[in-house]
mmCIF file of the N, C-alpha and C atoms, coordinates in Angstrom:
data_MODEL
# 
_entry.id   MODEL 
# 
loop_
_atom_site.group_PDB 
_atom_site.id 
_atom_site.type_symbol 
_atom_site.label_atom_id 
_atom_site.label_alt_id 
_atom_site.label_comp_id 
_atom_site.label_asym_id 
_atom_site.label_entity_id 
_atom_site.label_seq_id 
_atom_site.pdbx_PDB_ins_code 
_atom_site.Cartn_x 
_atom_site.Cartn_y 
_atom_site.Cartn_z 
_atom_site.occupancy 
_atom_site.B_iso_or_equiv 
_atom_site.pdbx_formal_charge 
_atom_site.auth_seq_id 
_atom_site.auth_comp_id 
_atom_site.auth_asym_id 
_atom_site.auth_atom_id 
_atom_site.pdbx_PDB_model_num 
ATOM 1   N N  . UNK A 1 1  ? 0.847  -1.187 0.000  1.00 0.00 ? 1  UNK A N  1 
ATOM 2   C CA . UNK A 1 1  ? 0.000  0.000  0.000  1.00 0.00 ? 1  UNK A CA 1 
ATOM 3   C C  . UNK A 1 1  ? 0.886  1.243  0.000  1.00 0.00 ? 1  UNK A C  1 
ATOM 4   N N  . UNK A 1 2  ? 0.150  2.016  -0.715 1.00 0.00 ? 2  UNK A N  1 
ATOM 5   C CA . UNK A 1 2  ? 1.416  2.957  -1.288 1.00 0.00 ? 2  UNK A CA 1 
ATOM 6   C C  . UNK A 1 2  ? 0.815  4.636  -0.134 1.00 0.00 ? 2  UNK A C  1 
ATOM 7   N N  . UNK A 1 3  ? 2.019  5.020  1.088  1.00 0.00 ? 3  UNK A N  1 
ATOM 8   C CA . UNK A 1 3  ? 1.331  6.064  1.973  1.00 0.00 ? 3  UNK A CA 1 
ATOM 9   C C  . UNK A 1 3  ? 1.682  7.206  1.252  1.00 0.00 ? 3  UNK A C  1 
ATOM 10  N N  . UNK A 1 4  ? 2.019  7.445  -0.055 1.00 0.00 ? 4  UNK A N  1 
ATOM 11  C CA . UNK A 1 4  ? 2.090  9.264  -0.360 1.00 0.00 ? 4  UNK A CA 1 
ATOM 12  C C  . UNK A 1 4  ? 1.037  9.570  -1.207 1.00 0.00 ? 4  UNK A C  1 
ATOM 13  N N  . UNK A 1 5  ? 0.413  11.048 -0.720 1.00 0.00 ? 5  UNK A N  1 
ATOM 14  C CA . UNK A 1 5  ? -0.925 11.400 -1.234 1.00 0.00 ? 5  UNK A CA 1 
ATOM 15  C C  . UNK A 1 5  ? -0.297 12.275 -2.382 1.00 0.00 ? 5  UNK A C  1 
ATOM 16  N N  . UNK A 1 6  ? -1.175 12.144 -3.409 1.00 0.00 ? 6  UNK A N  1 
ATOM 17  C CA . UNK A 1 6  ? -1.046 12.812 -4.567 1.00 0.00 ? 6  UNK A CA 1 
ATOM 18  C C  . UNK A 1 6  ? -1.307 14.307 -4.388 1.00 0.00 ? 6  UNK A C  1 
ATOM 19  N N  . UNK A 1 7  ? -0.585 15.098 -4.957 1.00 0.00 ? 7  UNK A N  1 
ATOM 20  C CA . UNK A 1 7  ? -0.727 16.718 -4.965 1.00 0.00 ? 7  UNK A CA 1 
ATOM 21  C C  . UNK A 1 7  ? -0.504 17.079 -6.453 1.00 0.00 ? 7  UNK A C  1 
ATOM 22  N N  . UNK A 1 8  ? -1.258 18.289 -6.504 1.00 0.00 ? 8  UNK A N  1 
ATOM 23  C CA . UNK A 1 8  ? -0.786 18.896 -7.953 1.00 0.00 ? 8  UNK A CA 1 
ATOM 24  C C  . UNK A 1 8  ? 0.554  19.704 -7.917 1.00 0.00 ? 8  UNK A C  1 
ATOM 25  N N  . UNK A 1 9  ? 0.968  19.716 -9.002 1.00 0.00 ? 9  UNK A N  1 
ATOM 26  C CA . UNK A 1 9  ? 2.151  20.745 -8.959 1.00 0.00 ? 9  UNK A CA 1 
ATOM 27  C C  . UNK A 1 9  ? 2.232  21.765 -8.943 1.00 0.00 ? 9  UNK A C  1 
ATOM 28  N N  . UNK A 1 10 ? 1.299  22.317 -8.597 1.00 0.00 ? 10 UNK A N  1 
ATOM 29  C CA . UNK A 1 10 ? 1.192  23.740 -8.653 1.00 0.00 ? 10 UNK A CA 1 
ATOM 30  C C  . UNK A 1 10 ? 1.043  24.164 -6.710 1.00 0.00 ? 10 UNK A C  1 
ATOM 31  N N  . UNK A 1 11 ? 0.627  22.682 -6.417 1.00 0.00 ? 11 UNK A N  1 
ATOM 32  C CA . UNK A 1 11 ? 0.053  23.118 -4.688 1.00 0.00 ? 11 UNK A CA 1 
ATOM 33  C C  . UNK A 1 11 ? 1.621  23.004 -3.857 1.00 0.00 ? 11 UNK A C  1 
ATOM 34  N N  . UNK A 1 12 ? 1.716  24.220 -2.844 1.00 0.00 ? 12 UNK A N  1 
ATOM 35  C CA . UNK A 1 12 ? 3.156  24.758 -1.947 1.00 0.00 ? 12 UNK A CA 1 
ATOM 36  C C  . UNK A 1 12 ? 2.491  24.011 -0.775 1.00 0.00 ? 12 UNK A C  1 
ATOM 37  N N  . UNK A 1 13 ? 3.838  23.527 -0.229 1.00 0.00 ? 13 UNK A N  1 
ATOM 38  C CA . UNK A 1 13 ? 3.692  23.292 1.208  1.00 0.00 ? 13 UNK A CA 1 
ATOM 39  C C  . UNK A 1 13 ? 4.280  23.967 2.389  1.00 0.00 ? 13 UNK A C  1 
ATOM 40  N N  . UNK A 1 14 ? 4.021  23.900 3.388  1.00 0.00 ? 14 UNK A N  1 
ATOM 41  C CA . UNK A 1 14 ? 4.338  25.189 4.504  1.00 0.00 ? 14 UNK A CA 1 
ATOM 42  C C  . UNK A 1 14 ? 5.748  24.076 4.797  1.00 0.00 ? 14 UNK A C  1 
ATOM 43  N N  . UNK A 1 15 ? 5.059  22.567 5.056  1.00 0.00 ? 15 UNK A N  1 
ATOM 44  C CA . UNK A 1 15 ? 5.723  21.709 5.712  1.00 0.00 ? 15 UNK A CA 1 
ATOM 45  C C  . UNK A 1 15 ? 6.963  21.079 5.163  1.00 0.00 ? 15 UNK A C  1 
ATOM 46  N N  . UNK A 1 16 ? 8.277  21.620 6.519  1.00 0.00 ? 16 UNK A N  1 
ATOM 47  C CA . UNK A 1 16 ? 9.503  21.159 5.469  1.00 0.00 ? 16 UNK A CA 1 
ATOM 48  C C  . UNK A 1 16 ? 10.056 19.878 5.241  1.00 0.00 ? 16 UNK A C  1 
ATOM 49  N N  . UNK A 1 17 ? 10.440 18.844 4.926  1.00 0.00 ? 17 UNK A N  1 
ATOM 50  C CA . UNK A 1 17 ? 10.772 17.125 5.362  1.00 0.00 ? 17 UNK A CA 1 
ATOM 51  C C  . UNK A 1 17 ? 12.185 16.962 5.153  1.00 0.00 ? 17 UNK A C  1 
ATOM 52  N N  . UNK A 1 18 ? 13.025 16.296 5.828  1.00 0.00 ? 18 UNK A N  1 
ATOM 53  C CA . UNK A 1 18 ? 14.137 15.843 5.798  1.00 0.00 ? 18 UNK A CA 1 
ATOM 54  C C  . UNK A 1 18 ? 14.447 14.652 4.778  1.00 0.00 ? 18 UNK A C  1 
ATOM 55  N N  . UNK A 1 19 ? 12.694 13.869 4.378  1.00 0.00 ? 19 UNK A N  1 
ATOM 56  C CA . UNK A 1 19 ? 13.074 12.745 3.643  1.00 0.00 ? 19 UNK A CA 1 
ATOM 57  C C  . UNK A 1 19 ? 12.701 12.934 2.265  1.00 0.00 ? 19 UNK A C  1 
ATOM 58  N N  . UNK A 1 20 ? 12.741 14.005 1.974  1.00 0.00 ? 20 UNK A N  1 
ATOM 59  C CA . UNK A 1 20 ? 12.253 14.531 0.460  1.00 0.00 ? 20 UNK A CA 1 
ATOM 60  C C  . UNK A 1 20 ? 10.405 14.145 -0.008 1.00 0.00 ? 20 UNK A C  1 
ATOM 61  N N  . UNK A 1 21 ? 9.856  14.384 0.510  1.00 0.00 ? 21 UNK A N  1 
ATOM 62  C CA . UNK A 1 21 ? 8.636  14.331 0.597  1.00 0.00 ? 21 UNK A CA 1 
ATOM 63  C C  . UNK A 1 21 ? 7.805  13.249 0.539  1.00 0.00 ? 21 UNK A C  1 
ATOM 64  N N  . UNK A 1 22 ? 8.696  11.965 1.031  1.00 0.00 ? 22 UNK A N  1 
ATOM 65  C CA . UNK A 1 22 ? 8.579  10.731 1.524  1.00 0.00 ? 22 UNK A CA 1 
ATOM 66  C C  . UNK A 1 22 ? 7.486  10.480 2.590  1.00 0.00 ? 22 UNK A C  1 
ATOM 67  N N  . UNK A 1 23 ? 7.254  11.801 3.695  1.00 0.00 ? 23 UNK A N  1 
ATOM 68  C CA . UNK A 1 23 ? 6.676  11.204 4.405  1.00 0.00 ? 23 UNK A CA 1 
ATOM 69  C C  . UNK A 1 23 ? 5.364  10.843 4.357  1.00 0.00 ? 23 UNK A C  1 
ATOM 70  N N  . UNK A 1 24 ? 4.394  10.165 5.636  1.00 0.00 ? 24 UNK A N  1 
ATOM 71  C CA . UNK A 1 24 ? 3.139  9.546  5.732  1.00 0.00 ? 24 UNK A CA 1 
ATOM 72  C C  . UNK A 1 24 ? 2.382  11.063 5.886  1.00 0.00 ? 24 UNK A C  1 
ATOM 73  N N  . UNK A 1 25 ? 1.265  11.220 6.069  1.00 0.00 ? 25 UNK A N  1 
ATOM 74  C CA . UNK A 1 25 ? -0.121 11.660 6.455  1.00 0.00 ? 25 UNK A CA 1 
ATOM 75  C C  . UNK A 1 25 ? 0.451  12.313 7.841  1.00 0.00 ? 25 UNK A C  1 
ATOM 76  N N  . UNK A 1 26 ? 0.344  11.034 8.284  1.00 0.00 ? 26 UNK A N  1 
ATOM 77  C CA . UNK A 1 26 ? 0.279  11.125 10.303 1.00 0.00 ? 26 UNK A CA 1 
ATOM 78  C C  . UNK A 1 26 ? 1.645  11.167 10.658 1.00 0.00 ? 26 UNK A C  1 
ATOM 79  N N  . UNK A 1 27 ? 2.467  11.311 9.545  1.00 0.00 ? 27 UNK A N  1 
ATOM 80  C CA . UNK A 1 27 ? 3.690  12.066 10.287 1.00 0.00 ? 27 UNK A CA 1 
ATOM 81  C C  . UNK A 1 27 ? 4.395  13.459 10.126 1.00 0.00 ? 27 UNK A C  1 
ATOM 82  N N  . UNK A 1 28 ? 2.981  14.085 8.946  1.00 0.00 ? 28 UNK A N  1 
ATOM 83  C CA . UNK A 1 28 ? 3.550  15.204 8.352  1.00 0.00 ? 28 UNK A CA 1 
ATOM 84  C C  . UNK A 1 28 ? 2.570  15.934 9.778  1.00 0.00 ? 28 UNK A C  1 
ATOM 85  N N  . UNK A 1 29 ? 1.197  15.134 10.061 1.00 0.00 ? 29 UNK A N  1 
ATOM 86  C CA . UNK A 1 29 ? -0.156 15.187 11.099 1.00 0.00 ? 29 UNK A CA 1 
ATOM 87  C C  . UNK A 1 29 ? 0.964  15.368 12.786 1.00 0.00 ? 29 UNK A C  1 
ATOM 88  N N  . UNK A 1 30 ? 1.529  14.442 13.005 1.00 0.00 ? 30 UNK A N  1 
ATOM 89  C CA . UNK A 1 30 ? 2.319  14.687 14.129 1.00 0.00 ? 30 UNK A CA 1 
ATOM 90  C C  . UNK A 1 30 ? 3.261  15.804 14.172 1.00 0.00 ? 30 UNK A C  1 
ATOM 91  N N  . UNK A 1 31 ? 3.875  16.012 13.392 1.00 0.00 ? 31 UNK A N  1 
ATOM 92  C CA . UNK A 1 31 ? 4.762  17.276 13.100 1.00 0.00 ? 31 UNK A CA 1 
ATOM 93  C C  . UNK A 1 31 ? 3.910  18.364 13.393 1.00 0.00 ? 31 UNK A C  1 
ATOM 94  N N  . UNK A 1 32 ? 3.154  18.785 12.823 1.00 0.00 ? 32 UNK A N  1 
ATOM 95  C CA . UNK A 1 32 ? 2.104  20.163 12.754 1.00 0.00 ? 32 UNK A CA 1 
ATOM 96  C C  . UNK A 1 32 ? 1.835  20.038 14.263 1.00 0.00 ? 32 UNK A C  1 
ATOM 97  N N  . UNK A 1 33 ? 1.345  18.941 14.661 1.00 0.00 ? 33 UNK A N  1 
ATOM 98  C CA . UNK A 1 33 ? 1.025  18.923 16.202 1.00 0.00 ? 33 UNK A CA 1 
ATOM 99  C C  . UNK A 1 33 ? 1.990  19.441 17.318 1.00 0.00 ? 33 UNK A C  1 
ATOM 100 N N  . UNK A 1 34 ? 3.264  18.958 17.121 1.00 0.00 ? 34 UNK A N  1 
ATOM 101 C CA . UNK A 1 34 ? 4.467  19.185 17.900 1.00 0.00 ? 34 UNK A CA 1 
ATOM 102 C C  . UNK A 1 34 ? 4.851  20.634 17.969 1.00 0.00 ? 34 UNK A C  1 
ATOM 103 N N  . UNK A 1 35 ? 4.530  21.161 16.663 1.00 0.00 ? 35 UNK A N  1 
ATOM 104 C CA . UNK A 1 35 ? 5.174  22.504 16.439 1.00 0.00 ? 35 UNK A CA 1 
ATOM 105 C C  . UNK A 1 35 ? 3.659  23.380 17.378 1.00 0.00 ? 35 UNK A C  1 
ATOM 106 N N  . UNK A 1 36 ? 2.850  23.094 17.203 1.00 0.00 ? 36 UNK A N  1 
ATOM 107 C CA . UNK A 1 36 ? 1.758  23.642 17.529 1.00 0.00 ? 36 UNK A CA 1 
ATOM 108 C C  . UNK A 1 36 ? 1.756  23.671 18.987 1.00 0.00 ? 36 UNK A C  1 
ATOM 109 N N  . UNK A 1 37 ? 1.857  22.781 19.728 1.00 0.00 ? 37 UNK A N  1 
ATOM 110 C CA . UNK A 1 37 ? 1.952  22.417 21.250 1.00 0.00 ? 37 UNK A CA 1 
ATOM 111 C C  . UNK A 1 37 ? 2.937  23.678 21.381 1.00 0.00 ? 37 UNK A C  1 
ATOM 112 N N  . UNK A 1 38 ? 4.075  23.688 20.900 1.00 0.00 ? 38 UNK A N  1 
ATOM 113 C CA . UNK A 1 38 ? 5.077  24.088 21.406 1.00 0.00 ? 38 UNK A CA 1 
ATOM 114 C C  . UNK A 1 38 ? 4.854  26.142 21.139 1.00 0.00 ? 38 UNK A C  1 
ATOM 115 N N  . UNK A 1 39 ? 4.658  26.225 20.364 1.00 0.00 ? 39 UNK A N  1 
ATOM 116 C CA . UNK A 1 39 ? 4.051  27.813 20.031 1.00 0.00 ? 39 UNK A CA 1 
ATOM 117 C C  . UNK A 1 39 ? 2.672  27.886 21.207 1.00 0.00 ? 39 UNK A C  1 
ATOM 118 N N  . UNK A 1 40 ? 1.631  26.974 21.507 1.00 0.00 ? 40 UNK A N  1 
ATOM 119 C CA . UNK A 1 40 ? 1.131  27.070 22.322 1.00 0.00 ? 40 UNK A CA 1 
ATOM 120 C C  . UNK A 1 40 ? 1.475  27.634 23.860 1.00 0.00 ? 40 UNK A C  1 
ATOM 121 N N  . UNK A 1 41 ? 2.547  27.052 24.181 1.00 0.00 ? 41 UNK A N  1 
ATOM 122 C CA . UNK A 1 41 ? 3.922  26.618 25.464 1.00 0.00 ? 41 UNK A CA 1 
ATOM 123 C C  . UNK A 1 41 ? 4.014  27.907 25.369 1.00 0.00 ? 41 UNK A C  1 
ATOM 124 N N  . UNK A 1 42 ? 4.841  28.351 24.132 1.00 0.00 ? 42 UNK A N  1 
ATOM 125 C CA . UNK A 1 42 ? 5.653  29.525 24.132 1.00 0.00 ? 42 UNK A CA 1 
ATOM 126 C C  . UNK A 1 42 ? 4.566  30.837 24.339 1.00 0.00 ? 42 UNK A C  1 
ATOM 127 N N  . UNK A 1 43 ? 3.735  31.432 23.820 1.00 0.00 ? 43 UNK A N  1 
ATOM 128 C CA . UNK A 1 43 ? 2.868  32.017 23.929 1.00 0.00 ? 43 UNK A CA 1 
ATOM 129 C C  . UNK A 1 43 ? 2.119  31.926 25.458 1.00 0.00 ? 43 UNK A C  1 
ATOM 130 N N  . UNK A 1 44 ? 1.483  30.822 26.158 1.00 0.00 ? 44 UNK A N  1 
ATOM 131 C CA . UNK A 1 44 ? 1.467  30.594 27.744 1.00 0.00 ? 44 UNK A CA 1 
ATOM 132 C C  . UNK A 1 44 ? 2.306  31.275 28.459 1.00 0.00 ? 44 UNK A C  1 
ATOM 133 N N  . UNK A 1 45 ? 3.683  31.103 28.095 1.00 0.00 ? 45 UNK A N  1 
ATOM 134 C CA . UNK A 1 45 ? 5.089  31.786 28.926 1.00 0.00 ? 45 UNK A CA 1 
ATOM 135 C C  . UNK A 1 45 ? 4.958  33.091 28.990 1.00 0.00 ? 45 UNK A C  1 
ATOM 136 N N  . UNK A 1 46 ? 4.919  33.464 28.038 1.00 0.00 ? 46 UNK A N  1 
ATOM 137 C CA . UNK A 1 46 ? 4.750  34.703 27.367 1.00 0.00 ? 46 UNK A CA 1 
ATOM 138 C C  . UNK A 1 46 ? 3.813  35.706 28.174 1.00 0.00 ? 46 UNK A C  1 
ATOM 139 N N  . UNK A 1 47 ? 2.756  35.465 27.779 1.00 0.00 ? 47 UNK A N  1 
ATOM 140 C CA . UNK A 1 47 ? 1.367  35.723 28.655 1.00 0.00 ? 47 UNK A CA 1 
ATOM 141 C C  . UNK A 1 47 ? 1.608  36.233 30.310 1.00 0.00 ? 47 UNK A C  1 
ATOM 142 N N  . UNK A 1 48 ? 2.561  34.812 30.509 1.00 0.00 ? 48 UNK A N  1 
ATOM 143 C CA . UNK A 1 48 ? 2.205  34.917 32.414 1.00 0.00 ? 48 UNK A CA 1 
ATOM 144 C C  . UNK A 1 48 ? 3.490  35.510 33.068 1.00 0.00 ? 48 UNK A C  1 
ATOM 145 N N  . UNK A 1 49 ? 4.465  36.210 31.786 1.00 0.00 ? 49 UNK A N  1 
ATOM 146 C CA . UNK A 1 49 ? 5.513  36.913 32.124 1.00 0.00 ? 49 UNK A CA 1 
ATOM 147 C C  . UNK A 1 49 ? 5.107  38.211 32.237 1.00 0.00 ? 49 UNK A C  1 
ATOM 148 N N  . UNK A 1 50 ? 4.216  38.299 31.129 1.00 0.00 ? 50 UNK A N  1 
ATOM 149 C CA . UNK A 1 50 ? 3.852  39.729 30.720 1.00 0.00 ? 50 UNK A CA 1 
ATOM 150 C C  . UNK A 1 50 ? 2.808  39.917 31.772 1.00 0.00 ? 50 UNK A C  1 
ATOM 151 N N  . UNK A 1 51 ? 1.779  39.131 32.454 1.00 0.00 ? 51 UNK A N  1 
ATOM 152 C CA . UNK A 1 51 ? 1.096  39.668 33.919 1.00 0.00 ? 51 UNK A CA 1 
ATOM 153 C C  . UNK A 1 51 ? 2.387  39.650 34.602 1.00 0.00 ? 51 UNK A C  1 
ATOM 154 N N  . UNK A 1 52 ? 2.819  38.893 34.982 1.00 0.00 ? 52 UNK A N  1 
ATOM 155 C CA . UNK A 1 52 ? 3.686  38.824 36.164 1.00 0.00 ? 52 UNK A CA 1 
ATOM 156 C C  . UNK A 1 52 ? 4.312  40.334 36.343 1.00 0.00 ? 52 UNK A C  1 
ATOM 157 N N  . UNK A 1 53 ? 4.837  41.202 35.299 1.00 0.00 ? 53 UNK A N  1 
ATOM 158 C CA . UNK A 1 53 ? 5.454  42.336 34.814 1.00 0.00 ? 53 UNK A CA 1 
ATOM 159 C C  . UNK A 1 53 ? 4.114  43.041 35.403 1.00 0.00 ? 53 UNK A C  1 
ATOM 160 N N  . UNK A 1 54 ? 3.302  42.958 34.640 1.00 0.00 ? 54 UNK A N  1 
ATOM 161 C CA . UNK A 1 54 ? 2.174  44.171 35.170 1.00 0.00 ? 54 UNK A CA 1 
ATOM 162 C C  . UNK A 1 54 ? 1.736  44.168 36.658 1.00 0.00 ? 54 UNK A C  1 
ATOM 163 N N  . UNK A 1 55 ? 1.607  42.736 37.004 1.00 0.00 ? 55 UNK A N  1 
ATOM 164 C CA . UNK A 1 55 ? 1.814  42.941 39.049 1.00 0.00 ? 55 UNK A CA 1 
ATOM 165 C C  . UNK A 1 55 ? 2.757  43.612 39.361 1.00 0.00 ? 55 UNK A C  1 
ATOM 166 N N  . UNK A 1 56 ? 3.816  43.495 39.510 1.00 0.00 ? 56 UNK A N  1 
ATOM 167 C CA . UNK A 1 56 ? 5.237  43.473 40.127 1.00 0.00 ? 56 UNK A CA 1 
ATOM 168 C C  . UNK A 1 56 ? 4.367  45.450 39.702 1.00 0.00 ? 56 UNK A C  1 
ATOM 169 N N  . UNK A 1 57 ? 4.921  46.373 38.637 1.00 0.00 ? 57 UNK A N  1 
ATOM 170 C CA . UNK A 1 57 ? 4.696  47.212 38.503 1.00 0.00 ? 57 UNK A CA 1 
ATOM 171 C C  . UNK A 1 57 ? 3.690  48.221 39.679 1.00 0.00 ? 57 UNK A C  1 
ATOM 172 N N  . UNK A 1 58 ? 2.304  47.168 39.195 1.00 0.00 ? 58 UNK A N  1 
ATOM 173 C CA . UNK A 1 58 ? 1.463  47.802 40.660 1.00 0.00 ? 58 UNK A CA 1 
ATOM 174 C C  . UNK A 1 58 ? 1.792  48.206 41.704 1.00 0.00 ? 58 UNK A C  1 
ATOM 175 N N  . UNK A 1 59 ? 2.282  46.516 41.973 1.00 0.00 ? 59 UNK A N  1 
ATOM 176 C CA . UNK A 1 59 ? 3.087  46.641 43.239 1.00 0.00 ? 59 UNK A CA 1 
ATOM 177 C C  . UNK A 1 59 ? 3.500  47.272 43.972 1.00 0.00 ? 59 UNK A C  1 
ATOM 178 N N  . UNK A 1 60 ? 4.714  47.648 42.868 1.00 0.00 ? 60 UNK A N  1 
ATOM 179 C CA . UNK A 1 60 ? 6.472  48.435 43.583 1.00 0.00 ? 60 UNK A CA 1 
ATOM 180 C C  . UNK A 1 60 ? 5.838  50.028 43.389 1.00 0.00 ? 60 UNK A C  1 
ATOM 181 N N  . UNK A 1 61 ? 4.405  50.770 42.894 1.00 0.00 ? 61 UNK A N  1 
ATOM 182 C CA . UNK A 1 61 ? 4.099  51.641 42.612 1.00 0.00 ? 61 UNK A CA 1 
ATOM 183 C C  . UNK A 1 61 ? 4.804  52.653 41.068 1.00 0.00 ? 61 UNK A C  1 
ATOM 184 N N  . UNK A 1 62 ? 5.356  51.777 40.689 1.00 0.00 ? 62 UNK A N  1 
ATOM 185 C CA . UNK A 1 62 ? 5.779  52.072 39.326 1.00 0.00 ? 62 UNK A CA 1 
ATOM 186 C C  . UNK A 1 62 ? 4.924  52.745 38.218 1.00 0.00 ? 62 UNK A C  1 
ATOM 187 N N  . UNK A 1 63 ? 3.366  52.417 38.900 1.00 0.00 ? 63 UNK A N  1 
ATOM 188 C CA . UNK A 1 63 ? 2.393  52.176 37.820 1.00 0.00 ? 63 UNK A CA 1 
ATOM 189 C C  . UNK A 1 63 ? 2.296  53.969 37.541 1.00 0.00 ? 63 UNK A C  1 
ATOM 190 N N  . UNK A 1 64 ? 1.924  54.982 38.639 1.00 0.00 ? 64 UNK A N  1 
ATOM 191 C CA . UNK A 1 64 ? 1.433  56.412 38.646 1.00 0.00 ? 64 UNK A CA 1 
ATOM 192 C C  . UNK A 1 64 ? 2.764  57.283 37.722 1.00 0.00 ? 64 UNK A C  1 
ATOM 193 N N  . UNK A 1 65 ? 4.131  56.627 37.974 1.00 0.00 ? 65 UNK A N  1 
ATOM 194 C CA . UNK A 1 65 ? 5.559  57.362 37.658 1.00 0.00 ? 65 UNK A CA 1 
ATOM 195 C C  . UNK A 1 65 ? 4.978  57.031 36.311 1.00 0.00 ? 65 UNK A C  1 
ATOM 196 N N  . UNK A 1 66 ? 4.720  55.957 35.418 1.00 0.00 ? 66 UNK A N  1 
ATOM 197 C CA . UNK A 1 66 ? 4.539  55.519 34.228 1.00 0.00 ? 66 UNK A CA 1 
ATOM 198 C C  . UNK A 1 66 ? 3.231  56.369 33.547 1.00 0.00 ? 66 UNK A C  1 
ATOM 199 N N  . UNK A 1 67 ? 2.205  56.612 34.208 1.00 0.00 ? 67 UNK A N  1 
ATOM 200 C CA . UNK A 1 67 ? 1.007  57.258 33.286 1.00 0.00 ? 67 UNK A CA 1 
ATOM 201 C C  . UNK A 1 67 ? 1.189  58.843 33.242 1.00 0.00 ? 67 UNK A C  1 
ATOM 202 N N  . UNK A 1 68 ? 1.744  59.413 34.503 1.00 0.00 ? 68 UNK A N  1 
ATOM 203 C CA . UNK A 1 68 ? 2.473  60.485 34.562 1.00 0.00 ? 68 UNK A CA 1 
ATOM 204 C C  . UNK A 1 68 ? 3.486  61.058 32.921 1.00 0.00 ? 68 UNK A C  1 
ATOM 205 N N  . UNK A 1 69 ? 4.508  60.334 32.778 1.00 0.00 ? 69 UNK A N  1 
ATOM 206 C CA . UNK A 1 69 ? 5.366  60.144 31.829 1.00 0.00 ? 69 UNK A CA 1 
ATOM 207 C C  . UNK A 1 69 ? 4.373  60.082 30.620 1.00 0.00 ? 69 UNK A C  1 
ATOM 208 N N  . UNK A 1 70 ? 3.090  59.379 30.090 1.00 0.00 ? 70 UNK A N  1 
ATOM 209 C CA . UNK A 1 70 ? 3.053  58.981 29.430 1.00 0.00 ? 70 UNK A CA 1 
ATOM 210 C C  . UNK A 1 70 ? 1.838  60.414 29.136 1.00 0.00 ? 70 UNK A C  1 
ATOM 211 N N  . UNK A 1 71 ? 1.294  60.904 30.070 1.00 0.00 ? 71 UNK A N  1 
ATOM 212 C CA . UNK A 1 71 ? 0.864  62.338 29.980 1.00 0.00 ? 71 UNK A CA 1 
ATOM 213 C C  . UNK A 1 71 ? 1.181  63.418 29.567 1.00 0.00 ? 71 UNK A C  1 
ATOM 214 N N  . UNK A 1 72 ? 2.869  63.556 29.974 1.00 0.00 ? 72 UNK A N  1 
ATOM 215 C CA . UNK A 1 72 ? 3.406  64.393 29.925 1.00 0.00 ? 72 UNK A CA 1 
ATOM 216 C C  . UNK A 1 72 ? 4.192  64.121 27.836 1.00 0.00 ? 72 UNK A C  1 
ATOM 217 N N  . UNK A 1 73 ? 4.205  63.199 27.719 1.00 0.00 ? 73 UNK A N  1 
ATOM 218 C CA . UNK A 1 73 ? 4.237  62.853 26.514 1.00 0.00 ? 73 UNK A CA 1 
ATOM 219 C C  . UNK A 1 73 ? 3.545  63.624 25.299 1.00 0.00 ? 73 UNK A C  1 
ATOM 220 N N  . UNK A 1 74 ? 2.097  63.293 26.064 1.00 0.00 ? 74 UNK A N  1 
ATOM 221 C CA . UNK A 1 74 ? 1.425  63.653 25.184 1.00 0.00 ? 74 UNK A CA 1 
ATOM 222 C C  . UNK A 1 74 ? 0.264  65.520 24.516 1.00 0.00 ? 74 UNK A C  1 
ATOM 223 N N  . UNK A 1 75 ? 1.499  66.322 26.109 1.00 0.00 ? 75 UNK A N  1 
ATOM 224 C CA . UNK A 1 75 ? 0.863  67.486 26.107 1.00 0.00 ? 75 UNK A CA 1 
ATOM 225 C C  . UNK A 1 75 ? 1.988  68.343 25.555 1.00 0.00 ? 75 UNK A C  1 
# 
């Protein structure tokens, strides 16, 4: 049974392969997944750095020195 799906030549793929376009379905399917999880991950991090930053700010009273500045900016 033959696993490579037919494409036209005209159709681009995003997806890059090491085995020259050898691979299966469900391994081009697992790939997309892996990369996806992981931009997921990264973006999560991201997120709870960028609150973490906006507490801490509150916090330490950083926040009034900052809208101040950003007033004075704009007059």
């Amino acid at each position: 049974m033959n696993s490579n799906v037919r494409r036209p030549s005209i159709a681009v793929s995003s997806v890059s392969s090491s085995i020259e376009g050898k691979e299966s379905v469900g391994d081009v399917l697992r790939k997309a997944k892996k990369e996806l999880i992981f931009k997921r991950i990264c973006i999560g991090m991201f997120l709870i750095v960028l609150a973490t930053l906006i507490v801490y700010l509150c916090v330490s009273g950083y926040i009034p020195d900052l809208i101040d500045g950003f007033f004075a900016l704009i007059e």
